[in-house]
C-alpha positions as CSV (number, residue, x, y, z in Angstrom):
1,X,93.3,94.1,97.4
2,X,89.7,93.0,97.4
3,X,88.1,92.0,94.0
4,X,85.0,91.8,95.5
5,X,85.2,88.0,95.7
6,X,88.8,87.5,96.3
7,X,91.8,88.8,98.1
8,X,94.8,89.5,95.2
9,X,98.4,90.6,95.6
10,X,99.8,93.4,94.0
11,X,102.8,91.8,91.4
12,X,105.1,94.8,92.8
13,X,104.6,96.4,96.2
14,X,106.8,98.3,98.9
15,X,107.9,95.9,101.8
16,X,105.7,95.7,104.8
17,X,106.5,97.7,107.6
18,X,105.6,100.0,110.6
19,X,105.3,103.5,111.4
20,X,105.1,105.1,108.0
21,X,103.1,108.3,106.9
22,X,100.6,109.0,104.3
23,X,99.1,111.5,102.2
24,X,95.9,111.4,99.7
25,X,96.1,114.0,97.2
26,X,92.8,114.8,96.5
27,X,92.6,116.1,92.8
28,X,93.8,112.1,91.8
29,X,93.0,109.8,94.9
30,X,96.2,108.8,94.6
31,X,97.8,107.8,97.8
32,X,101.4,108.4,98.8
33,X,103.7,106.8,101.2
34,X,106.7,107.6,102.9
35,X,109.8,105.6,105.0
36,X,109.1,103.4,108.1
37,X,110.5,100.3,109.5
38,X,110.6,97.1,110.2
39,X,112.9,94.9,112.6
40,X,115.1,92.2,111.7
41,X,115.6,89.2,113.3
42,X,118.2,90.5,115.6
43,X,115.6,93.0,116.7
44,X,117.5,96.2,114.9
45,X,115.0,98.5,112.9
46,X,115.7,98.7,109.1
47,X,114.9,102.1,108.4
48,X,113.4,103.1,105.0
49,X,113.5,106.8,103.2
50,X,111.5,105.4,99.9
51,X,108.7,107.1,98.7
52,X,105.5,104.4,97.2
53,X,102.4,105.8,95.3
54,X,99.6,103.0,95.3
55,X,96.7,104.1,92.4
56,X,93.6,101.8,91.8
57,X,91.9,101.7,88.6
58,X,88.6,101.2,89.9
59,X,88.2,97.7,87.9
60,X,88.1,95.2,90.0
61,X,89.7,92.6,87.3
62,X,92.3,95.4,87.0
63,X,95.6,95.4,88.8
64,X,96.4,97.4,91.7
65,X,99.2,99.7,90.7
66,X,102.4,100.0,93.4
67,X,105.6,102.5,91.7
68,X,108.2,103.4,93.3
69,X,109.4,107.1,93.2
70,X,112.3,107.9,92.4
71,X,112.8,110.8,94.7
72,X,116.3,113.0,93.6
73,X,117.2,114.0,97.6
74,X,114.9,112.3,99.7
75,X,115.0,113.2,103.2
76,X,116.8,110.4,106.3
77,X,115.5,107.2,107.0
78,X,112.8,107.6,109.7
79,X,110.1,106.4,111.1
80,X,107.3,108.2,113.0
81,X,107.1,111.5,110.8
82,X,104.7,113.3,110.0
83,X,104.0,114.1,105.8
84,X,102.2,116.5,104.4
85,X,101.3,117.7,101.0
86,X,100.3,122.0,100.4
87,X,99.1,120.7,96.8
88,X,102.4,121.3,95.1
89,X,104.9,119.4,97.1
90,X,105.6,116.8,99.9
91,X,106.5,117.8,103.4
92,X,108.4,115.8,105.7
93,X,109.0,116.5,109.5
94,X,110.5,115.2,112.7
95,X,110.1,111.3,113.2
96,X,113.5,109.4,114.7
97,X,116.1,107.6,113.1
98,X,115.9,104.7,115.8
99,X,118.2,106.4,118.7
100,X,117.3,110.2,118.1
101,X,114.3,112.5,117.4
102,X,114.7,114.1,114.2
């Protein structure tokens, strides 16, 4: 992230990757992620179903914030979905596991 003279890392942050969706909700600014992919070497996508928020203090000397969800039933691996959010919940939909539209 920019400090406003310098480019810092986030200590803990979600693996970089392709094809993911993402939602603002706007009574926080706090922006969510969900699944997408990235290929490995042999050129086979590694799928992802994790959910990331990302939060920023709004100090610059302060560290961007990364955490993990831990989601209870989170939908497939996917990439290419689109997500949603109605103000209470999350929404998932379609997206393709690689070989098949979801």
């Amino acid at each position: 992230r920019w400090t406003g003279a310098n480019w810092m890392a986030a200590s803990y942050m979600p693996f970089s990757r392709g094809a993911w969706s993402a939602v603002v909700d706007p009574t926080d600014d706090t922006f969510y992620f969900f699944g997408g992919t990235r290929y490995l070497s042999n050129g086979v996508p590694l799928l992802y179903n994790d959910t990331w928020t990302w939060t920023d203090p709004g100090d610059p000397g302060d560290d961007t914030t990364w955490i993990e969800l831990d989601v209870t039933a989170p939908p497939a691996p996917r990439l290419g979905q689109a997500y949603g959010f109605d103000g209470t919940r999350f929404i998932v939909f379609g997206g393709s596991d690689g070989r098949w539209q979801l």
